[in-house]
Wavefront OBJ file of the C-alpha trace (Angstrom):
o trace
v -17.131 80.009 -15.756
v -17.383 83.816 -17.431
v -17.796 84.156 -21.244
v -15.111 86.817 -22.149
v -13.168 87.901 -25.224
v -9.418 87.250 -24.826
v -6.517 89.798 -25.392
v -6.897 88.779 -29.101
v -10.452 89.244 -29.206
v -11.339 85.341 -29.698
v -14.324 84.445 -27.775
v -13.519 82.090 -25.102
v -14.565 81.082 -21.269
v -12.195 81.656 -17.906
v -12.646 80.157 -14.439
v -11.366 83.279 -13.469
v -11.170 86.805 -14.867
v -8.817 89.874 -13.697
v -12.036 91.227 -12.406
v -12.419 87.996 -10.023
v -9.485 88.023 -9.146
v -9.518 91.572 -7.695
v -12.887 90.494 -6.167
v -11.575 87.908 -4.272
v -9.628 90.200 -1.605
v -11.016 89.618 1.457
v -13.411 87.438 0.675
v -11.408 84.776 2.815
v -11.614 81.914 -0.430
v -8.013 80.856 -1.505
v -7.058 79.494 -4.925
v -4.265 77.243 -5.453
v -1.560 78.056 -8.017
v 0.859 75.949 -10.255
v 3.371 76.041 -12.695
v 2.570 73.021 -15.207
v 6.229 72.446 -17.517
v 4.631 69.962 -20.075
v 1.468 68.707 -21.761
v 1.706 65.875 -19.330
v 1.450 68.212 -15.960
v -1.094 70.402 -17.878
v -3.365 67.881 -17.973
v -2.490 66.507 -14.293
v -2.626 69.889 -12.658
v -6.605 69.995 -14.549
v -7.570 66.896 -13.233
v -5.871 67.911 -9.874
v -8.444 71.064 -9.801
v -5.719 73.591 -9.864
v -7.215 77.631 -9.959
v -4.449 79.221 -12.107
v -1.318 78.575 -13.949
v 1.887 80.029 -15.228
v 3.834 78.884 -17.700
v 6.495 80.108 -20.602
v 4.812 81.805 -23.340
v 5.817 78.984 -25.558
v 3.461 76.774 -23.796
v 0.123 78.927 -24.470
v -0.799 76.852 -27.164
v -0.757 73.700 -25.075
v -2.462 75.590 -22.185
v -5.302 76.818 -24.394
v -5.451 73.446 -26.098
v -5.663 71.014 -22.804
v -7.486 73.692 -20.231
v -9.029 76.269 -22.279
v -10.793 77.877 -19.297
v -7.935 78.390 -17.147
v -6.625 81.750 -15.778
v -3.141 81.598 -16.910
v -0.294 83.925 -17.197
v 3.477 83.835 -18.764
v 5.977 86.428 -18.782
v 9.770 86.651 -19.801
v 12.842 86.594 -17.217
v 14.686 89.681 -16.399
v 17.727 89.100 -18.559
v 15.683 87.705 -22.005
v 15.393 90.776 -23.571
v 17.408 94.065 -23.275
v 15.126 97.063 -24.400
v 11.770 97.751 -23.197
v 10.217 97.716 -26.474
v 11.234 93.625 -26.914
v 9.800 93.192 -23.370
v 6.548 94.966 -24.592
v 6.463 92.885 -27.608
v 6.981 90.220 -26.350
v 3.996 90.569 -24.088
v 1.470 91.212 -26.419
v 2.959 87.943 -28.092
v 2.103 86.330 -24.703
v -1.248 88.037 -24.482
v -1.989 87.213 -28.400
v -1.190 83.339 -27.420
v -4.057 83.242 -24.980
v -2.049 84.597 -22.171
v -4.042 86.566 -19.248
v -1.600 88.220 -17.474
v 2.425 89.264 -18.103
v 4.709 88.854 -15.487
v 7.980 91.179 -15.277
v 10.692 92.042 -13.332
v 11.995 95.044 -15.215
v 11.271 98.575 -14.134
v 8.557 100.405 -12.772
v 8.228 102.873 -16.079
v 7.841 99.565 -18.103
v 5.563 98.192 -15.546
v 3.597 101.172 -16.090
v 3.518 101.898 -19.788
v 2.445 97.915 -20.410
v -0.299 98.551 -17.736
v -1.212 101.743 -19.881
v -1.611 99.611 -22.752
v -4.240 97.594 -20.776
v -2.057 94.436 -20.427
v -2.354 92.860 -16.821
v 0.780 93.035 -15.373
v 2.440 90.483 -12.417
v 5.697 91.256 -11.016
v 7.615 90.125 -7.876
v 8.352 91.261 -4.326
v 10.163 89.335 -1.324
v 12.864 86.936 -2.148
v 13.546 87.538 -5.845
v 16.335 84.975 -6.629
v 17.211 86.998 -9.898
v 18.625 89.470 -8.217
v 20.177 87.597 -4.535
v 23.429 88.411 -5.821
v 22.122 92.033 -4.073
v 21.092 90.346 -1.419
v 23.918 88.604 -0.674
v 22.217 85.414 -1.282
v 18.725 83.424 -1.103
v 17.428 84.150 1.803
v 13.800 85.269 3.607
v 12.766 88.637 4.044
v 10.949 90.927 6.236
v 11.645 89.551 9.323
v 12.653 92.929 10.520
v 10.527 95.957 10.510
v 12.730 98.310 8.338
v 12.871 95.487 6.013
v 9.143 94.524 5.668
v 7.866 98.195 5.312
v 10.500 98.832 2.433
v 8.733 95.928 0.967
v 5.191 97.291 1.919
v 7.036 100.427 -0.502
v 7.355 98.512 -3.126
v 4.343 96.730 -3.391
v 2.530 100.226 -3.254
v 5.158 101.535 -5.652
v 3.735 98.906 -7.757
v 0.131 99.159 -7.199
v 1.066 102.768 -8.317
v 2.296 102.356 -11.667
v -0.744 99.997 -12.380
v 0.625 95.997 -11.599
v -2.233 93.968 -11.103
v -0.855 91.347 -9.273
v 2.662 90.069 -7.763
v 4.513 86.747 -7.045
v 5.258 87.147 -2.711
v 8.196 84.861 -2.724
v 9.750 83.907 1.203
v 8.124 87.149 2.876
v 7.522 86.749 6.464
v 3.876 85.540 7.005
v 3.220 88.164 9.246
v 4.026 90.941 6.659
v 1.437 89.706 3.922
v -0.905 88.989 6.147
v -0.590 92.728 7.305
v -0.535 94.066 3.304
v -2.987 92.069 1.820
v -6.030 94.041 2.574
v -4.050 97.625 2.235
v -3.470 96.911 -1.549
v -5.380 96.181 -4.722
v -2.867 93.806 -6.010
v -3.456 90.428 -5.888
v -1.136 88.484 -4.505
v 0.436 85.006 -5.119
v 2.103 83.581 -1.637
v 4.669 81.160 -2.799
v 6.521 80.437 0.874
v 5.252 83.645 2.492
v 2.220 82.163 4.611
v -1.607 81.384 4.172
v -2.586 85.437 3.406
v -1.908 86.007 -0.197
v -5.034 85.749 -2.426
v -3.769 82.514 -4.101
v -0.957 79.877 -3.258
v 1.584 79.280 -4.982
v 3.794 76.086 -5.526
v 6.020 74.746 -8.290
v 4.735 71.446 -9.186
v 8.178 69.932 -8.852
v 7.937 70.989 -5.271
v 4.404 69.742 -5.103
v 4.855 66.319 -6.313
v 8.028 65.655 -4.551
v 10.450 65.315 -7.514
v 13.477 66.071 -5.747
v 16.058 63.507 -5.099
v 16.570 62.317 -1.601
v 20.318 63.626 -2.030
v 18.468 67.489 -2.366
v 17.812 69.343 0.475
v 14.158 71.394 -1.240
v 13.708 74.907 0.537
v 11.642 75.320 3.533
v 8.848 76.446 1.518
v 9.070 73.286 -0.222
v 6.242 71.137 1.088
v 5.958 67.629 -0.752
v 2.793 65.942 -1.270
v 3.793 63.135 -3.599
v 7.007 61.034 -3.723
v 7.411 61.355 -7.705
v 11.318 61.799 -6.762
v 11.667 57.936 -5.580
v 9.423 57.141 -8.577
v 12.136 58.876 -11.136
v 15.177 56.654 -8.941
v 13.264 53.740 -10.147
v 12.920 54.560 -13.003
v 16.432 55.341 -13.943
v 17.529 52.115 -11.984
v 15.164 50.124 -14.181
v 16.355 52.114 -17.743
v 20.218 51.479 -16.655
v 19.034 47.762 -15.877
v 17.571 47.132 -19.317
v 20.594 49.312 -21.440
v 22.874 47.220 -19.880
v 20.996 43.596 -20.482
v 20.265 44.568 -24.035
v 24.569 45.515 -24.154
v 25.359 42.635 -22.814
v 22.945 40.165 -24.884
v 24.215 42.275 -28.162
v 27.848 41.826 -27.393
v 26.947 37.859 -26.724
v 25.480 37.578 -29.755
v 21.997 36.437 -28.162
v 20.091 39.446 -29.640
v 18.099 40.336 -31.892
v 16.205 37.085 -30.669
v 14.200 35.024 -32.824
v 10.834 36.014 -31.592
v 11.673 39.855 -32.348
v 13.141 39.000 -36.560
v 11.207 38.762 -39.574
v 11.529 35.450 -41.655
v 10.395 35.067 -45.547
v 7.554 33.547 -46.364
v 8.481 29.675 -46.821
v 10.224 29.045 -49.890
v 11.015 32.281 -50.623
v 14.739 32.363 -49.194
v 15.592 29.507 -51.339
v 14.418 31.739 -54.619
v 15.941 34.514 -53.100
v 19.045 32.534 -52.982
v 19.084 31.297 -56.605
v 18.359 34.319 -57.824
v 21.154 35.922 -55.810
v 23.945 33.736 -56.937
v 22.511 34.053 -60.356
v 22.676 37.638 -60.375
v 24.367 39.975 -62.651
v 24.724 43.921 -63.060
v 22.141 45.385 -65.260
v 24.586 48.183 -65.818
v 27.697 49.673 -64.492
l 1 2 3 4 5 6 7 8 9 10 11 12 13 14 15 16 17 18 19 20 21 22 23 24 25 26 27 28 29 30 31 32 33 34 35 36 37 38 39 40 41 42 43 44 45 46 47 48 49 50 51 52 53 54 55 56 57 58 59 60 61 62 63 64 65 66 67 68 69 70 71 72 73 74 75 76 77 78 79 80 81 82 83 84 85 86 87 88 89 90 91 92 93 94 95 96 97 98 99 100 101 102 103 104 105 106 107 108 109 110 111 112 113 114 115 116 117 118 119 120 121 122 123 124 125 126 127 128 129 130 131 132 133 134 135 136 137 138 139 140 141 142 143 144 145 146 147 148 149 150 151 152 153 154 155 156 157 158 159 160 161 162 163 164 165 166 167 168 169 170 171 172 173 174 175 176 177 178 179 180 181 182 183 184 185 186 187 188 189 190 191 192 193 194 195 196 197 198 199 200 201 202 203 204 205 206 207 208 209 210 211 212 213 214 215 216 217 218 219 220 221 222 223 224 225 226 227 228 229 230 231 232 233 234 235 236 237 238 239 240 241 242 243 244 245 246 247 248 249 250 251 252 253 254 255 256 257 258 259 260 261 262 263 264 265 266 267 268 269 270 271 272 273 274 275 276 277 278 279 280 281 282
């Protein structure tokens, strides 16, 4: 753990620092990466030993409240804001919640000027689904040379204009593992092979949550079978709904073990008192 100030000067601790992170290339040691949705998986993926997190920026407060320590970054999606001056806003908003890095997918002049400002910035090469309407799709890349070394452009393009670290999404293995070394970003393999700096997985993916009706990507490894677990759960919700429908429409519920009764004697007071009853005004 290193004692640091965070981006809104509060004294706090990190498992890992921007510093460590850029330290870490080449050193052969791998981190593991998720993207807790909930206070629930927050606390799972800290029990679980995950290295770093990202989340939405509206979920710094839970992240700094359930795993304090944790290297975490947010960001906004490419179509949330339209000017560059809400996207840098809205990342010192991130960075003021306790974020420690900003991840963007807008241009490389706003890529720069937040890096100017000293904010940490993460952005995104390889498959970016934002934008596979270009691409004609989802779909991997750099499996052919021309392709991988416009990538390689990119991520030096990047490295450039100051972005500390990227997202490698469904990049040939062979390309990153090339690249790694040649740049100072850090880089997050999600589906692009065992040579980025840290792996990457969404914890749906992780834990198995799809259906068995889904086909998951190839990148898509599942280590749990939370998926069969939410079938079971739906079949035993639908189950109960329909008992308690069908008891209510019987007239077998509410059951006597789930009312309240008076105290004995009382109803019969109540009673007298009811038919004895008259308007104290009208």
């Amino acid at each position: 753990m290193k004692r640091i100030y965070d981006f809104s000067r509060n004294p706090a601790m990190r498992n890992y620092t921007v510093s460590d992170l850029k330290a870490l290339k080449g050193s052969g040691k791998k981190l593991s990466m998720a993207n807790p949705a909930d206070r629930d998986q927050i606390v799972a993926c800290v029990e679980a030993g995950i290295d770093l997190f990202v989340v939405g920026t509206d979920q710094m407060e839970d992240v700094r409240e359930l795993a304090p320590a944790h290297f975490t970054g947010a960001g906004s999606s490419w179509a949330q804001f339209g000017s560059d001056d809400e996207i840098v806003a809205h990342a010192f908003e991130a960075m003021r919640r306790g974020a420690d890095m900003y991840y963007t997918l807008r241009s490389f002049d706003l890529m720069e000027r937040m890096a100017s400002e000293g904010i940490p910035v993460q952005s995104h090469i390889g498959l970016i689904p934002t934008f596979s309407h270009h691409y004609g799709g989802l779909r991997a890349f750099g499996r052919k040379a021309d392709e991988a070394l416009e990538v390689w452009n990119t991520l030096k393009r990047m490295e450039d204009v100051g972005v500390f670290a990227v997202e490698v999404e469904c990049l040939a293995e062979e390309v990153l593992e090339a690249v790694n070394d040649k740049t100072s970003v850090v880089t997050f393999s999600l589906g692009s092979g065992p040579g980025g700096d840290a792996i990457f997985s969404f914890l749906a993916d992780i834990c198995g949550e799809a259906s068995e009706e889904e086909k998951p990507p190839k990148h898509a490894y599942a280590f749990g079978k939370i998926g069969r677990l939410h079938r079971q759960i739906h079949d035993e919700r639908v189950a109960a709904l329909g008992e308690f429908h069908r008891e209510v429409t019987a007239s077998s519920f509410p059951y006597a073990s789930t009312n309240i009764a008076m105290h004995t004697g009382e109803k019969e007071k109540f009673l007298e008192a009811l038919d004895k009853w008259t308007p104290t005004h009208q």
